[in-house]
SEDREN-834940 format. One record per residue: residue number from 0; residue in three letters; x, y, z of N, C-alpha, C, O in turn. Coordinates in nm, 3 decimals. Each point is the difference from the previous one (the first is absolute). Last residue first. Layout:
N
num: NUM residuo: ALA nx: X ny: Y nz: Z cax: X cay: Y caz: Z cx: X cy: Y cz: Z ox: X oy: Y oz: Z
...
This chain:
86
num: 85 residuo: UNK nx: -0.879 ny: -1.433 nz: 2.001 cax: -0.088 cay: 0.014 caz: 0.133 cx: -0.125 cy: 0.110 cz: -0.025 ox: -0.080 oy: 0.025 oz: 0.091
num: 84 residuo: UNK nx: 0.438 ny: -0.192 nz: -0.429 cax: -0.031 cay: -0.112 caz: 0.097 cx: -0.039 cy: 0.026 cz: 0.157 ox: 0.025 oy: -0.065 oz: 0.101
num: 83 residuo: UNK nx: 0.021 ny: 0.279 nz: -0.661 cax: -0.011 cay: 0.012 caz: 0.133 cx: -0.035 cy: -0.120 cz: 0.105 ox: -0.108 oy: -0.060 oz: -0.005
num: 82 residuo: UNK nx: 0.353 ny: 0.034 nz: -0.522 cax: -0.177 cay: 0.038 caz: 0.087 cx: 0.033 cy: 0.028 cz: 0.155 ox: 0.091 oy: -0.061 oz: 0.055
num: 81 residuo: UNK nx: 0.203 ny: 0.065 nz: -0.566 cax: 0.003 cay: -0.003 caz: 0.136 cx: -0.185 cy: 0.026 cz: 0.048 ox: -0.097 oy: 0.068 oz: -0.034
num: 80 residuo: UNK nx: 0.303 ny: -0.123 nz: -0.442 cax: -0.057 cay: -0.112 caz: 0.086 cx: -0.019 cy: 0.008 cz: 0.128 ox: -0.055 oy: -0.093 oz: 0.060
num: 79 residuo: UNK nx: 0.349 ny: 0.382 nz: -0.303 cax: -0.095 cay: 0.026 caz: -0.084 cx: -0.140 cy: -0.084 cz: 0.105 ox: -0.092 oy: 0.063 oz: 0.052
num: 78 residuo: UNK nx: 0.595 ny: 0.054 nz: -0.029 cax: -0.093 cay: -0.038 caz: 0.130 cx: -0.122 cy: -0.006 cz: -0.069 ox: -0.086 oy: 0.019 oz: 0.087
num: 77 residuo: UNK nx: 0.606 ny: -0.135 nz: -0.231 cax: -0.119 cay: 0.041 caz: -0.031 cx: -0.114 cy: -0.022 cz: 0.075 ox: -0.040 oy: -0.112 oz: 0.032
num: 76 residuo: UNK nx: 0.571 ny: 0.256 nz: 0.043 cax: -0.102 cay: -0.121 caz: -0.002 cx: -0.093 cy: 0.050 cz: -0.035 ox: -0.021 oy: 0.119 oz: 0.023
num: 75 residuo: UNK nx: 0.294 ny: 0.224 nz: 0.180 cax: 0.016 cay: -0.135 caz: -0.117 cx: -0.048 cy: -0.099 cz: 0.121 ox: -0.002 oy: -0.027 oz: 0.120
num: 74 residuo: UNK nx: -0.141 ny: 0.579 nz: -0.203 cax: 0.007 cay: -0.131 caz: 0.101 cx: 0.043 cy: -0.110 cz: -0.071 ox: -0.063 oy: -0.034 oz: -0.101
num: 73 residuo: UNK nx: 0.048 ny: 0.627 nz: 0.077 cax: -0.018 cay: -0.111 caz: -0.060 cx: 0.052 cy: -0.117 cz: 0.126 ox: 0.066 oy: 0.012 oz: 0.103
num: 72 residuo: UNK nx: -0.314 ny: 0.474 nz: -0.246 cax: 0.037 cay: -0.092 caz: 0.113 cx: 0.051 cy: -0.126 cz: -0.088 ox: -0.061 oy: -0.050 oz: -0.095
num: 71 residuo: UNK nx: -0.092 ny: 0.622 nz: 0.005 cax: 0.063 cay: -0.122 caz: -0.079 cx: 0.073 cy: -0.121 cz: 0.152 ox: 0.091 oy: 0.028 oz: 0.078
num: 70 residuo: UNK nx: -0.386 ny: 0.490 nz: -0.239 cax: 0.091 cay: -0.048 caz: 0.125 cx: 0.007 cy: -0.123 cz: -0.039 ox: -0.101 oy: -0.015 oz: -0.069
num: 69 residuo: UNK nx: 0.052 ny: 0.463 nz: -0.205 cax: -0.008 cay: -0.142 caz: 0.015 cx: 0.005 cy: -0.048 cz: 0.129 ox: 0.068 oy: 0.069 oz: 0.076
num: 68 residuo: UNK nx: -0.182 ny: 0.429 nz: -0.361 cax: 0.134 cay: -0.090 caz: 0.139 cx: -0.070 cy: -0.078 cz: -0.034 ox: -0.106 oy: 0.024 oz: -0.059
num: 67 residuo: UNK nx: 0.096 ny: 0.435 nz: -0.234 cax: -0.063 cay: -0.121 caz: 0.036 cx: 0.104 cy: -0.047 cz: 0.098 ox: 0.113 oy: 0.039 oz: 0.027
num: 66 residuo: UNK nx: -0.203 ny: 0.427 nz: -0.381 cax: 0.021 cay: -0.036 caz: 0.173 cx: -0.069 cy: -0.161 cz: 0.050 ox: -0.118 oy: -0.016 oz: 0.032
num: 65 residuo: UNK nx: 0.182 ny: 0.149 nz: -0.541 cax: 0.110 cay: 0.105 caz: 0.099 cx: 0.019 cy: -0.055 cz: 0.158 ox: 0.098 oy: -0.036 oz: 0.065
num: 64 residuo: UNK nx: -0.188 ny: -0.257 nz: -0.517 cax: -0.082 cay: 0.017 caz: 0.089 cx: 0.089 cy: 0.112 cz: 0.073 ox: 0.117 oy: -0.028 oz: 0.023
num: 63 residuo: UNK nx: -0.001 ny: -0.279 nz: -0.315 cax: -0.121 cay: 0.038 caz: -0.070 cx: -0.051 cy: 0.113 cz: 0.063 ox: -0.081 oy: 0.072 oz: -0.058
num: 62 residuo: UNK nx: 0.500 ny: -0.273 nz: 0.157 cax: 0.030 cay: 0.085 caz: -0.104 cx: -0.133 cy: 0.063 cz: -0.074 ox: -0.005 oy: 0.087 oz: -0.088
num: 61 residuo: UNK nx: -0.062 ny: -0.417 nz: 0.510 cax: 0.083 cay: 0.097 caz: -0.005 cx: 0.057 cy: 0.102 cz: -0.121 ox: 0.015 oy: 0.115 oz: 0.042
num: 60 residuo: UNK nx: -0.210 ny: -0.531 nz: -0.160 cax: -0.116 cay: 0.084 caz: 0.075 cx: 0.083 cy: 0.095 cz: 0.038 ox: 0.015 oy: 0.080 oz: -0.092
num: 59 residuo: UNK nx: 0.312 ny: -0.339 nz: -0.104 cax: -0.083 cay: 0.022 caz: -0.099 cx: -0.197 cy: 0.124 cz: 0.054 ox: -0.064 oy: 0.087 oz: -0.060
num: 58 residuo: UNK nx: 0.438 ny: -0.351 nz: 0.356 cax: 0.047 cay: 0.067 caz: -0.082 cx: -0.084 cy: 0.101 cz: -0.067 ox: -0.011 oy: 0.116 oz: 0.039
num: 57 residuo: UNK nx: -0.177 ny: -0.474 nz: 0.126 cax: 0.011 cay: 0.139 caz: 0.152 cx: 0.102 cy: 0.068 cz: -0.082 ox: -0.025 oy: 0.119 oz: 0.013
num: 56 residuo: UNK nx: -0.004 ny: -0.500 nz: -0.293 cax: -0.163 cay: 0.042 caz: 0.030 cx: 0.027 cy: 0.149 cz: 0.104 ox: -0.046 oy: 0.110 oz: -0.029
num: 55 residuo: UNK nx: 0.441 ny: -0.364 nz: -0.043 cax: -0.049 cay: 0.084 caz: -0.109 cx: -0.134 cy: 0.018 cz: -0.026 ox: -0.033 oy: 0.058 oz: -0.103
num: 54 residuo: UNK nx: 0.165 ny: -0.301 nz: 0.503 cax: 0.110 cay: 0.092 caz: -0.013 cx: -0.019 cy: 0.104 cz: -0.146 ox: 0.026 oy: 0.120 oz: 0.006
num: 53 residuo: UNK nx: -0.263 ny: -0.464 nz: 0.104 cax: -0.056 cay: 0.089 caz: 0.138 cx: 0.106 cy: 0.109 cz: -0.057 ox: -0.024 oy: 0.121 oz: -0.007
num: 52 residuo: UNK nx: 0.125 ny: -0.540 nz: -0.232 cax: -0.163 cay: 0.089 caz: -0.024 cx: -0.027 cy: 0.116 cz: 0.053 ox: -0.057 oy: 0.088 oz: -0.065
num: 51 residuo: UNK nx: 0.394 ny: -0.380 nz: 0.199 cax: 0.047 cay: 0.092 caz: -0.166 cx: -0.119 cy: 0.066 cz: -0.021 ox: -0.014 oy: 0.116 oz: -0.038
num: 50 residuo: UNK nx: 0.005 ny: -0.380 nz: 0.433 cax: 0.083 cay: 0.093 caz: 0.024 cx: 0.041 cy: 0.114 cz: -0.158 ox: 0.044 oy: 0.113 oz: -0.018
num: 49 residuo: UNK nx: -0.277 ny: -0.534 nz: 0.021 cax: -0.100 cay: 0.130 caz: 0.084 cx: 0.112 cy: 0.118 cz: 0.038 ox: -0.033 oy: 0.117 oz: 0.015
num: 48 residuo: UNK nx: 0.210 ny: -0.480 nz: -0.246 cax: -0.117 cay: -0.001 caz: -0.063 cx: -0.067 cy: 0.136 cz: 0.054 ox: -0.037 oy: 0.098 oz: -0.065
num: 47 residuo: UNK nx: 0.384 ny: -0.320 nz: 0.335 cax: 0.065 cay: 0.085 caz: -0.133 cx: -0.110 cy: 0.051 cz: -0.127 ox: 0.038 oy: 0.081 oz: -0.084
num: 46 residuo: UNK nx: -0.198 ny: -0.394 nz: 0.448 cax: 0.064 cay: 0.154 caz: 0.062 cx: 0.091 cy: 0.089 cz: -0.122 ox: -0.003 oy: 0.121 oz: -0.020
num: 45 residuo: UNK nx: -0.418 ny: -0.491 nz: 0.010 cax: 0.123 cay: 0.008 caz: 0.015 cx: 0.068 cy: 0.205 cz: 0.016 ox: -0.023 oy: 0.120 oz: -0.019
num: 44 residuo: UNK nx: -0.553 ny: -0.186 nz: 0.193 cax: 0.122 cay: -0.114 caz: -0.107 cx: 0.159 cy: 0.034 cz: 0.018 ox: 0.040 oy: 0.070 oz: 0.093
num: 43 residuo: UNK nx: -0.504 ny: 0.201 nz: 0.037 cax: 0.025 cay: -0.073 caz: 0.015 cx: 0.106 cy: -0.097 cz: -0.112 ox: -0.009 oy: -0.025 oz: -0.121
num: 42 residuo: UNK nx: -0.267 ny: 0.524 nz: 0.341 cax: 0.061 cay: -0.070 caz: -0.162 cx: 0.079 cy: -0.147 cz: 0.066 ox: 0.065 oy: 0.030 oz: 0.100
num: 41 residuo: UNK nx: -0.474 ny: 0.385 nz: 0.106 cax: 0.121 cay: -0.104 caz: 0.030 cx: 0.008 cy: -0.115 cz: -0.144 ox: -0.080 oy: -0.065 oz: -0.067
num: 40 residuo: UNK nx: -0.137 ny: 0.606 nz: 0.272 cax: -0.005 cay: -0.161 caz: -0.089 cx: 0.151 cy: -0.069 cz: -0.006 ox: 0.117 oy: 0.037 oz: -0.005
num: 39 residuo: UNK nx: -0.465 ny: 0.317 nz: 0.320 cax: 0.090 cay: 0.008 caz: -0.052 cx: 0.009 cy: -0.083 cz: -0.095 ox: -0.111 oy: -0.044 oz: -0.031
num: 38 residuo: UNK nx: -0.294 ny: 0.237 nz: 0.289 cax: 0.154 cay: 0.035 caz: 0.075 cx: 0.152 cy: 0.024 cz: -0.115 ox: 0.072 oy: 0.098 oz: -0.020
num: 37 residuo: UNK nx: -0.489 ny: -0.348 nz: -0.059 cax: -0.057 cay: 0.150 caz: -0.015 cx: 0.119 cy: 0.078 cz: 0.078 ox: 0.017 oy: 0.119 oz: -0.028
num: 36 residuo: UNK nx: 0.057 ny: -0.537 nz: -0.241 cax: -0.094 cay: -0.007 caz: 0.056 cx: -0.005 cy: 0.109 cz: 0.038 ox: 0.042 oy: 0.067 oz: -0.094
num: 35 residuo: UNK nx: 0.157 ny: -0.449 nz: -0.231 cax: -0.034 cay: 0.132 caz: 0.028 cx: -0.117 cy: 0.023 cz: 0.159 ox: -0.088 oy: -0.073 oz: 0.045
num: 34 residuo: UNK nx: 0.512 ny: -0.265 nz: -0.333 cax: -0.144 cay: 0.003 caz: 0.075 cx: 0.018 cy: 0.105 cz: 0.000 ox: 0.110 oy: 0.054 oz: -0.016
num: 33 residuo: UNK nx: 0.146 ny: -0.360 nz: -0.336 cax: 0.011 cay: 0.130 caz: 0.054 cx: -0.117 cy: -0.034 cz: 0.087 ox: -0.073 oy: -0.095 oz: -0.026
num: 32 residuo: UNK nx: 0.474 ny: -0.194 nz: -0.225 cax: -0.177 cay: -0.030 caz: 0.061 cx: 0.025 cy: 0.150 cz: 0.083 ox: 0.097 oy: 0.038 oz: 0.065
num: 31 residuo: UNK nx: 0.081 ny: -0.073 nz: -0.512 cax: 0.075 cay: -0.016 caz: 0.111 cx: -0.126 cy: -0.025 cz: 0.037 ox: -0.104 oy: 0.008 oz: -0.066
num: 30 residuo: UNK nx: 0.131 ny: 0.134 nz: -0.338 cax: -0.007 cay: -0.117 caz: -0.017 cx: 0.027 cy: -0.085 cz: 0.120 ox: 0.017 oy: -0.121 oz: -0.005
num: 29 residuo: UNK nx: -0.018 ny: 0.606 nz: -0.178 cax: 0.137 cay: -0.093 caz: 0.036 cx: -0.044 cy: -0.142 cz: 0.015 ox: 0.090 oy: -0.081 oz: -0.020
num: 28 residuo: UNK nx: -0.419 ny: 0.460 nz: -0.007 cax: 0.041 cay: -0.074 caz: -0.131 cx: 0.107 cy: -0.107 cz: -0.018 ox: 0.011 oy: -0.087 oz: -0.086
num: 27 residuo: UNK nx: -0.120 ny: 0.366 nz: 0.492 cax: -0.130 cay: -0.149 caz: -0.060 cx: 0.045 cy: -0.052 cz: -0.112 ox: 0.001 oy: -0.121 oz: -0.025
num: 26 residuo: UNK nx: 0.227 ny: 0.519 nz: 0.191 cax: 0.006 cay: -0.088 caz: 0.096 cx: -0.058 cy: -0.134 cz: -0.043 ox: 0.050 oy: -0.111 oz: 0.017
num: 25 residuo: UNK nx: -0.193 ny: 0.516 nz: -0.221 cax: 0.111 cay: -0.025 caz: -0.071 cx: 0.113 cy: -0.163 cz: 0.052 ox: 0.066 oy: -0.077 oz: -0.070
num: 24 residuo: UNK nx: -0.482 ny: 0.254 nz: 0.254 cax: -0.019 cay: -0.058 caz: -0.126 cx: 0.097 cy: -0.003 cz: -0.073 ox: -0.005 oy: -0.067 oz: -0.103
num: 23 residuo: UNK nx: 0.029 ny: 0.309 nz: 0.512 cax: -0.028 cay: -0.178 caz: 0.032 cx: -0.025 cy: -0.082 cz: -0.157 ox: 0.027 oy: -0.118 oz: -0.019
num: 22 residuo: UNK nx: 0.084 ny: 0.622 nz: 0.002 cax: 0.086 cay: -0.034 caz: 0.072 cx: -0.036 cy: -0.195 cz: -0.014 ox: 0.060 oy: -0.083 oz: -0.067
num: 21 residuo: UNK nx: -0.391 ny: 0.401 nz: -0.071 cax: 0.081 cay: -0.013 caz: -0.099 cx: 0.126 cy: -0.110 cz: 0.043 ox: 0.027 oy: -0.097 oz: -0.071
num: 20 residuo: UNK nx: -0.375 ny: 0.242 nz: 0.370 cax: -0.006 cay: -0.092 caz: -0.074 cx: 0.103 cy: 0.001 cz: -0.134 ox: 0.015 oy: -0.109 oz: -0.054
num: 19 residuo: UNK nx: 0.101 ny: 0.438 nz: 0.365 cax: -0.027 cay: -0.146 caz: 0.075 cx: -0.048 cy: -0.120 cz: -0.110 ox: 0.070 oy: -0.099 oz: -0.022
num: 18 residuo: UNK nx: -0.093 ny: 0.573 nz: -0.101 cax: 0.104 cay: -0.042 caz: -0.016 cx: 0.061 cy: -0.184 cz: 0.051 ox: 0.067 oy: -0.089 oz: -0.054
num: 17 residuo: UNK nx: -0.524 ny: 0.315 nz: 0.048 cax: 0.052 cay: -0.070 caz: -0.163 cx: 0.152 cy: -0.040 cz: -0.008 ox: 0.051 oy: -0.081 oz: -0.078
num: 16 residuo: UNK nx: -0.255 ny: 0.306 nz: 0.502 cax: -0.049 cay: -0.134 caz: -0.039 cx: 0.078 cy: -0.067 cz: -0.110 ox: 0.069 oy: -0.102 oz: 0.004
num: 15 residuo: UNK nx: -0.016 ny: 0.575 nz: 0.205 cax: 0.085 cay: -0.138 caz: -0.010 cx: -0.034 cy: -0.103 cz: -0.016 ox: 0.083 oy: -0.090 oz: 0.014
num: 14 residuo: UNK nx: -0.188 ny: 0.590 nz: -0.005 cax: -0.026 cay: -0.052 caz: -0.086 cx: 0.051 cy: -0.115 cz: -0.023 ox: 0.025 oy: -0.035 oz: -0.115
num: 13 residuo: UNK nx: 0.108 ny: 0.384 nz: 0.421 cax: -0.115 cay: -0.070 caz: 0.015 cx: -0.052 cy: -0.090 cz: -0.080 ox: -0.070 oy: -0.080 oz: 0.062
num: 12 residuo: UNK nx: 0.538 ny: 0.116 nz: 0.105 cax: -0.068 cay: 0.074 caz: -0.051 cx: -0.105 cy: -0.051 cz: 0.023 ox: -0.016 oy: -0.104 oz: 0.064
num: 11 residuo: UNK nx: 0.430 ny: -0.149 nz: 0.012 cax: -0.037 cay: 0.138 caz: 0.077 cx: -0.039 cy: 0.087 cz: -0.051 ox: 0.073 oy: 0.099 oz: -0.006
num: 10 residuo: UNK nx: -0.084 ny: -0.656 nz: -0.043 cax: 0.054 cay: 0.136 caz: -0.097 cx: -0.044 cy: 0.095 cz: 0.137 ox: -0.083 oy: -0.024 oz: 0.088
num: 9 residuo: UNK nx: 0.250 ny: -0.442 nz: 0.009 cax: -0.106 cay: 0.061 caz: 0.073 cx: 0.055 cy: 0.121 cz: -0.093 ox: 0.113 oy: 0.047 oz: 0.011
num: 8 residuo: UNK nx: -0.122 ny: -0.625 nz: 0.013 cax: 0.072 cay: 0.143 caz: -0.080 cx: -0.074 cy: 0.066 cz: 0.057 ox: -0.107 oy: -0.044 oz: 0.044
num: 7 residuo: UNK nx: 0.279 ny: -0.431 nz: 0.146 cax: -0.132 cay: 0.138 caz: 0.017 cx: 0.029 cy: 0.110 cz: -0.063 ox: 0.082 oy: 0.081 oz: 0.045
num: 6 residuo: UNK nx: 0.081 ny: -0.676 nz: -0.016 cax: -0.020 cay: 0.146 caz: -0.028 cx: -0.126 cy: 0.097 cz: 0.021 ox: -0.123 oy: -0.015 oz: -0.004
num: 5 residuo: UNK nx: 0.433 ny: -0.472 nz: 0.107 cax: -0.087 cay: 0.057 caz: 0.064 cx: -0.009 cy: 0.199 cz: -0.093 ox: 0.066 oy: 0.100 oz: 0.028
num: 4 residuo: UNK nx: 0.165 ny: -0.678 nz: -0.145 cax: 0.033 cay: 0.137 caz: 0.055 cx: -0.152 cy: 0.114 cz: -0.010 ox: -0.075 oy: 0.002 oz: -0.098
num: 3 residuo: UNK nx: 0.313 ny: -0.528 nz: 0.129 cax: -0.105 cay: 0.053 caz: 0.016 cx: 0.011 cy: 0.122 cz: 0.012 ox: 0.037 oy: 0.039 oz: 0.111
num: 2 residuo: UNK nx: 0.280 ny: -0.442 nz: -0.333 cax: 0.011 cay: 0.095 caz: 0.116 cx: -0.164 cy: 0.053 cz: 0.020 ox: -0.068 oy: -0.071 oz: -0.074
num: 1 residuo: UNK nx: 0.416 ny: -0.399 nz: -0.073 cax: -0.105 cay: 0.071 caz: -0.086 cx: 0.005 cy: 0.133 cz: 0.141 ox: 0.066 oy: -0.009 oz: 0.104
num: 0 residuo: UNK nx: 0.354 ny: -0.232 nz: -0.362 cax: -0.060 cay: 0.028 caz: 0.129 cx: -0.128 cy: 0.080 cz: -0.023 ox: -0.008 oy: 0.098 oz: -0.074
């Protein structure tokens, strides 16, 4: 089952750029179809795939990191292709 899941890491400090990019490039390497955009990024594909990733990637930033949140959406089916129709 493929799924679409919706992320926003948000470090709670000032210095949070490098953490963010560290975060999506680790995301990119998976080989998943990732988008970015200035809000948030969205990972696309099978669900046991994105679900193992998200799960020891947000693992792994969390043990990096003292004060961070995520907020994390997910949608099955893959909406990668969606366009607006108005």
């Amino acid at each position: 089952m493929n799924i679409s899941a919706e992320l926003t890491l948000l470090p709670l400090k000032n210095d949070f750029i490098p953490v963010i990019k560290k975060f999506i490039k680790s995301l990119r390497n998976s080989k998943l179809k990732v988008i970015e955009n200035p809000l948030s990024t969205q990972v696309y594909g099978e669900y046991d795939i994105i679900l193992n990733l998200l799960q020891s990637e947000i693992k792994k930033t969390f043990n990096e990191n003292e004060s961070i949140m995520i907020l994390l959406k997910l949608v099955k089916g893959d909406k990668s292709d969606y366009k607006p129709d108005f």
